[in-house]
N, C-alpha and C positions, 0 to 999 in steps of 0.2 A: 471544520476546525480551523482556530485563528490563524496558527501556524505554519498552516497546507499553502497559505497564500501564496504564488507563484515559484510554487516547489522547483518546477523544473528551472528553470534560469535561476535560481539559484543552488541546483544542485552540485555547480562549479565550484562555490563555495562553501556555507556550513548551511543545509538546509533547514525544511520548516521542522522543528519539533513539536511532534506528537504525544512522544514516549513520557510517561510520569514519575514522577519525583519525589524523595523522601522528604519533606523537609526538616531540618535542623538551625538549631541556632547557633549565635555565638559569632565572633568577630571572625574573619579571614586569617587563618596564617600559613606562611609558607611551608610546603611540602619538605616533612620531617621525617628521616626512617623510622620506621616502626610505626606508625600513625598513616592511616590511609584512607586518604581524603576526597571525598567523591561528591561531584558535584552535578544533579540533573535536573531538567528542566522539568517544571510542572504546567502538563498540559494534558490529551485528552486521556491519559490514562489513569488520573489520579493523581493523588499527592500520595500515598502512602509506602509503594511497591517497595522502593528502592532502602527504606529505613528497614522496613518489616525485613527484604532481605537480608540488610545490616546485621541486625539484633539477632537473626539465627543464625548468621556467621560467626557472630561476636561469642556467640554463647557455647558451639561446640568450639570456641579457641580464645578462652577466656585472658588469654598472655596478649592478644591483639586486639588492639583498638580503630575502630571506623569510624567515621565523621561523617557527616551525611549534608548535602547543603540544598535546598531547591526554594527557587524561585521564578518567578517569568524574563528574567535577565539574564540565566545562566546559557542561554543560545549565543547575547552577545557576547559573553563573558569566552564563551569557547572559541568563538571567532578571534577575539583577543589575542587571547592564549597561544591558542597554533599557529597565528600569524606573525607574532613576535618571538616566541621562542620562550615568553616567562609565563609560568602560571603559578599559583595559589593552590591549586587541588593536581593529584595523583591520574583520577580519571572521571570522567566524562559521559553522561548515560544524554546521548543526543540524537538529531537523523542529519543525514546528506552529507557528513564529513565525505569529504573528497578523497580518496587515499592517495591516488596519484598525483593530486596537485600538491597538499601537506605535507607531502615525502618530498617531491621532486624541488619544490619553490621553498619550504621551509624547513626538513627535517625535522619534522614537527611534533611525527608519532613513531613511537616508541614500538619495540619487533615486539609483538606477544607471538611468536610462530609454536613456541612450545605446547599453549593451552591448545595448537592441532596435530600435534606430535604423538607419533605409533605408544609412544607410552602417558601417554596424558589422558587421566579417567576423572570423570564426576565424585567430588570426594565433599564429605561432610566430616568434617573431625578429625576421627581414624575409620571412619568406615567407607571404602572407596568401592564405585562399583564395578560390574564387571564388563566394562562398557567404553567406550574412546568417546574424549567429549567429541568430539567431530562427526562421531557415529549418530548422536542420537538429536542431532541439526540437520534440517532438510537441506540436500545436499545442494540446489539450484541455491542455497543462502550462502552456505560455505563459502563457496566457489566466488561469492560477493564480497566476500571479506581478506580477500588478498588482492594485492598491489599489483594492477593489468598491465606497470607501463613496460621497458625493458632499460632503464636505468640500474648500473651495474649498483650492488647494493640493494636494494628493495624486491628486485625480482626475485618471485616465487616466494617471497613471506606474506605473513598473516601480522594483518595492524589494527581488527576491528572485531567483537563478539556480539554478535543479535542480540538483541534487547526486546521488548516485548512491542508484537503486531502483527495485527490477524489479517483478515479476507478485507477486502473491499468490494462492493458490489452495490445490486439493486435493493432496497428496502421498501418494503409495502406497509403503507399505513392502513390495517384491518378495518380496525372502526370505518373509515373513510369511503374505502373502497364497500363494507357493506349499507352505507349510509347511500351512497350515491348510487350503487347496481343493486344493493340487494340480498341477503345473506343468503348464501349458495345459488346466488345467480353470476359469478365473475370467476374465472379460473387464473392459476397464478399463469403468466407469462413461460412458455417455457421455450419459444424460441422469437427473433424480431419480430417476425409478421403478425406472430400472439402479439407480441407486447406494445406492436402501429391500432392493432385491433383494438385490443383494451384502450391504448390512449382515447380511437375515435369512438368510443361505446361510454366516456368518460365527458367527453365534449358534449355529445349527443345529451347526455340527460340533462346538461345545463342544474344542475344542482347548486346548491347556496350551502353555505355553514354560517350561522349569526355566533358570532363571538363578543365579548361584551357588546350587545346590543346593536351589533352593527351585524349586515349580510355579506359576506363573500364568496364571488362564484368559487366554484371548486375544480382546478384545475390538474390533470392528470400528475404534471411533475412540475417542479418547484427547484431551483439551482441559487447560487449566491455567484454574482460579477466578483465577488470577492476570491474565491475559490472555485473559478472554471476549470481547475483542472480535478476536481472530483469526476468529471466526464471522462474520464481518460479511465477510472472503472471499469467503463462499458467499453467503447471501441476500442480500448489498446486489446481485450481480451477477443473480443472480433478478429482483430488482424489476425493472430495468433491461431482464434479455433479456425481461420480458412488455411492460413497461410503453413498453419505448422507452428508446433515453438522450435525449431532451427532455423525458420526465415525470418520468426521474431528475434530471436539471438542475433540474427546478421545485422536487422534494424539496431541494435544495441549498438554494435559495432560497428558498422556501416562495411562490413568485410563477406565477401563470399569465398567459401575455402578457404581460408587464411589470407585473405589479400585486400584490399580497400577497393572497395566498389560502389560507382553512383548508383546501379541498380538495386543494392541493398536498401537503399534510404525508402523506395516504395516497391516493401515487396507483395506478391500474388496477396489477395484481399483487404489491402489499403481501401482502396476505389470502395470495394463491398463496402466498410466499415463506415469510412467517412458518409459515404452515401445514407447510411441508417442515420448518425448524428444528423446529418442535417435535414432527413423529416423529423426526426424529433423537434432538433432545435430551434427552426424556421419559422419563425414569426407570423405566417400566414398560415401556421396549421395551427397556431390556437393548442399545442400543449402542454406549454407553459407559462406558468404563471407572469401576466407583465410586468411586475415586480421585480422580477428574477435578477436581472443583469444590475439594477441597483441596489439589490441587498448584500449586506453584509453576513459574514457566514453562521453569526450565531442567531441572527432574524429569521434568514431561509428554516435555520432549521429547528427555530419555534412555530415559524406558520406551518410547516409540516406535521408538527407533534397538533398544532391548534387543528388544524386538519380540513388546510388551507389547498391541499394537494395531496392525494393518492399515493405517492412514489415520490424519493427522494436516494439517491447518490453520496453514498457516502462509505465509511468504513468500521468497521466494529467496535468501534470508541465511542461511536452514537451515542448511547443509551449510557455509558460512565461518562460521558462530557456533560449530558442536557441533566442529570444528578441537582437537585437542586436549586435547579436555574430559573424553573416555570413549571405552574400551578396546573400543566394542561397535561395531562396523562393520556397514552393513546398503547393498542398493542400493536406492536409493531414485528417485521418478519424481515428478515433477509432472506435474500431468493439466491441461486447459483444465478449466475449472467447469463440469460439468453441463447442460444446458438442463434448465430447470423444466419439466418433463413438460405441465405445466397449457397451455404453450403448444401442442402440439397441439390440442385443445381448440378455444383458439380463431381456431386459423387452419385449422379442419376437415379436419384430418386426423388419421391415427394415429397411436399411439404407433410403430409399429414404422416408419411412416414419418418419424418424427422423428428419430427412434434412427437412419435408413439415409440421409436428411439427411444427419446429422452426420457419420456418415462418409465421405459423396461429398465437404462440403465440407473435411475434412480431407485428401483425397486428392489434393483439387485439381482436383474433378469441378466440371460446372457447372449439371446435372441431373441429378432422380432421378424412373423413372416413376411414373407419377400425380399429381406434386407441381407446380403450375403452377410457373414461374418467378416471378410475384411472391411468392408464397408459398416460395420456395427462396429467395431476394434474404432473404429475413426470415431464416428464420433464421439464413440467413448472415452478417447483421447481428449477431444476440442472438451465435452464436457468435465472433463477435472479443470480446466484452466480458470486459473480463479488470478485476480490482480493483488499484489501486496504490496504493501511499503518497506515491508520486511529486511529488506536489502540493504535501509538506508537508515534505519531507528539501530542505534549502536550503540558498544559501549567505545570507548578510546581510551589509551594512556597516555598523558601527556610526555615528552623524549624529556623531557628534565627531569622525572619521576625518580625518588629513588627506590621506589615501593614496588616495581616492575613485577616483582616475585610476587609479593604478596597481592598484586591487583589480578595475576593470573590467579590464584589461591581461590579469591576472590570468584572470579570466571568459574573455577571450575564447580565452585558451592553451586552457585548460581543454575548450573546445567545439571546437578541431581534433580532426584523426581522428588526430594525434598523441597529443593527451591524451586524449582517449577512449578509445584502447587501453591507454594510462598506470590509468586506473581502470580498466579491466574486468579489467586485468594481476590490480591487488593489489587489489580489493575482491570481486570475482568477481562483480559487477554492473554492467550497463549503465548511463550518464546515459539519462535520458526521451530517447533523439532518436529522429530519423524512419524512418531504413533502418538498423535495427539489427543485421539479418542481414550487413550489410557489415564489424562489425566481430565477429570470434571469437576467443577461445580457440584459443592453438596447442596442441599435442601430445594425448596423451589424455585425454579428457572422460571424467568418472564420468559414470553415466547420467542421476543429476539436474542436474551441469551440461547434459549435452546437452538432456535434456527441457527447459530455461528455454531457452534457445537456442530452440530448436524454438518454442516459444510467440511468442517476441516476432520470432521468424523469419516467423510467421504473418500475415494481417490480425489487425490487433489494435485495438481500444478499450479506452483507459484510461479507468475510472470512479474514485471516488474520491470522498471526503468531506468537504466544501468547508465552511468558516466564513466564507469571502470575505463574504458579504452582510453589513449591519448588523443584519437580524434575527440573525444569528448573535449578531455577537460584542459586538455593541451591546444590543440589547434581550435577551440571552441565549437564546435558544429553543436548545432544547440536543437532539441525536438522537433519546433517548428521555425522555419525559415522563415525570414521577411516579416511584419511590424507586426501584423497581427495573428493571433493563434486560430485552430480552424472552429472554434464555438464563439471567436467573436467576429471572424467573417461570415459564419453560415448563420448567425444568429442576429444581425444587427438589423434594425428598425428598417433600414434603407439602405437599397446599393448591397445587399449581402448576395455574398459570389456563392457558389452550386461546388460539389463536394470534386468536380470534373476538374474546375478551374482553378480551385485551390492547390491541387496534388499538382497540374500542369507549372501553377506557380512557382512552387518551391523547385520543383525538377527544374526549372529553369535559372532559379540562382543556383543551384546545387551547382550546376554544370560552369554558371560563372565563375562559383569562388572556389572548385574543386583545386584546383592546381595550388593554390595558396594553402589552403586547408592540407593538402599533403605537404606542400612544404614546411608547416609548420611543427606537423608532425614528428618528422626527420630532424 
């Protein structure tokens, strides 16, 4: 997706948007009471969510008027806006607002703390439910949508409400995979060393796809230099299933116990994680496409769909983004993420038991022999951990709004299982809530609708990539230290450094610019 393009460094500021958009027409005017004016960005979730929203707001509250604006500009347009202090629209359906920089540097966003208030319910009209909108938001989202700094004033409020974004993960192109191994000769991946396997069993057959009349070998997996950081899918949820998601939380923060710590920045299964990316990604294992590093994101993932590659990295916008785009139709599958094989290891046992693990827990088993129950309880842990964006696809109100009330009003339609089904209708993505399996898709599901379904049908843990803290967005400490990220050191044609040297790296500016970096903090 166009807009993922270097998400993280720009997550300081307004990041990449994903999230889609009503559009509307008509000239700009300034924010009027009674008139509530909303403006989002159309990208990979469609153009339609946020109108359709609209119109069944509009309809159980026929006295209030909504305006709906989208276009591919309203990213800068919000950048604008919050940076200056003037806008044109009420609120803002974007990803990667910053809260703590917009609060602290501009005063920019307006307190919604109410729409998470002990008395604030999902309401349609007059029919309110019996439910706290807060309640029915996965709570690892919630907890993302207030102000982490400790500037007096902003602490402990709420400035942002999820907007629609699902799983991110591995995707299998069927067709491909039975073109090249074979139909019911290739198993899905269900942990790393499955999925080094499958790569070398992919390489091995040396397979061709002729696409208008030309041959292309067929390569396991397929990336866009545009949007490296779709890899961050797979290994941020690695660190995660070894390390815990409380050693992932501390990576967020760069904090152990409540306190700022170098050790946080690489914690237990960093090494495991990067280690995997870089047989994936290394150039001399032949399992990606050479292409790769100079496509662009909407190429990569046409030759994917053309079925140019086996496997592709990406996020549940896939299949509503590529809508019309290209004549190549393929069935496709998201997969849960892998378990990082290393975890075996160290919860002593084996590979094949980890691998028979995962399948019990996918089956809905609750043991597997030999495997104690606290040691089944884990992975059963690491397996819900699924990656989202979820965090940072928001909605905002601008602080000059005078619509503040009605853009909660707003909010709360939005979070009934009325509106909820309203987005999942025309985005083909769920909002973050909590029993997601409650709401579906009617009629026939292609199979990578049904596989997301399936996913967020499952235990699930959202991980995700947080700026929240002031070491982030205050003192800048940014994902990856030093000029280059680790898919373009472990992946470059020549001179690419080993997953050992990269982590040594950054540990070694960390330790240089620490001091500075807390001072800024302060």
């Amino acid at each position: 997706m166009k807009n993922l393009k270097k998400v993280l460094s720009l997550f300081l500021s307004l990041g990449m948007v994903f999230g889609a958009a009503a559009c509307g027409g008509g000239e700009e005017q300034p924010s009027e009471k009674g008139v509530l004016k909303i403006a989002s960005f159309e990208g990979g979730y469609g153009a339609t969510w946020t109108q359709a929203l609209a119109n069944a707001f509009m309809a159980h509250n026929p006295d209030i008027t909504v305006e709906v604006e989208c276009n591919p500009l309203i990213r800068d347009e919000a950048v604008t806006a919050f940076e200056t202090g003037i806008s044109d629209y009420d609120v803002f359906f974007v990803d990667g607002v910053n809260v703590g920089s917009y609060c602290e540097n501009y005063a920019s966003l307006a307190d919604i703390s109410d729409l998470y208030s002990d008395t604030s319910k999902p309401k349609a009209g007059a029919n309110e439910e019996n439910v706290l909108v807060r309640d029915k938001i996965r709570p690892e989202i919630v907890k993302e949508m207030m102000y982490g700094g400790d500037r007096e004033g902003f602490a402990g409020k709420y400035f942002t409400v999820p907007s629609p974004s699902g799983p991110c993960s591995l995707v299998l192109n069927i067709d491909t995979l039975n073109l090249v191994l074979g139909e019911g000769n290739w198993s899905e991946p269900r942990t790393t060393n499955e999925l080094i396997a499958l790569c070398d069993r992919i390489v091995e057959a040396e397979a061709e796809k002729e696409i208008a009349g030309v041959k292309y070998p067929v390569y396991p997996l397929i990336y866009s230099g545009e949007a490296l950081e779709y890899w961050h899918y797979l290994y941020y949820p690695w660190i995660a299933q070894y390390g815990g998601v409380s050693a992932w939380d501390s990576l967020n923060s760069l904090k152990i116990n409540g306190e700022y710590n170098q050790a946080a920045y690489q914690p237990e299964g960093k090494l495991e994680a990067y280690t995997v990316l870089e047989t994936l990604i290394k150039r001399s294992n032949g399992y990606c496409d050479d292409s790769s590093m100079n496509n662009k994101f909407n190429a990569s993932q046409k030759y994917f769909l053309q079925g140019r590659a086996c496997m592709y990295i990406t996020g549940d916008w896939l299949e509503r983004e590529m809508e019309g785009t290209t004549s190549y139709q393929a069935e496709l599958k998201m997969i849960k993420t892998p378990i990082i094989s290393d975890l075996a290891t160290k919860l002593g046992i084996t590979e094949a038991q980890l691998a028979e693990s995962v399948s019990a827990i996918d089956s809905g088993l609750t043991s597997v022999n030999g495997v104690s129950a606290d040691v089944f309880n884990k992975i059963k842990e690491a397996r819900a951990i699924t990656y989202t964006l979820a965090n940072s696809a928001i909605g905002a109100v601008h602080s000059t709004s005078q619509n503040v009330d009605l853009a909660i009003e707003f909010f709360r339609f939005m979070y009934t299982d009325e509106g909820i089904n309203i987005v999942l209708r025309e985005s083909k993505s769920y909002l973050p809530v909590v029993n997601a399996s409650k709401y579906q898709l009617s009629g026939q599901l292609s199979t990578f609708r049904q596989s997301v379904n399936d996913i967020t049908a499952r235990q699930l843990t959202y991980i995700y990539t947080s700026s929240k803290d002031p070491i982030r967005y205050r003192a800048g400490v940014e994902w990856h230290l030093g000029s280059e990220s680790p898919e373009v050191a472990m992946g470059k044609k020549s001179n690419a450094v080993s997953a050992y040297s990269f982590l040594q790296s950054e540990k070694t500016l960390l330790s240089q610019k620490w001091d500075e970096f807390l001072s800024q903090v302060s």
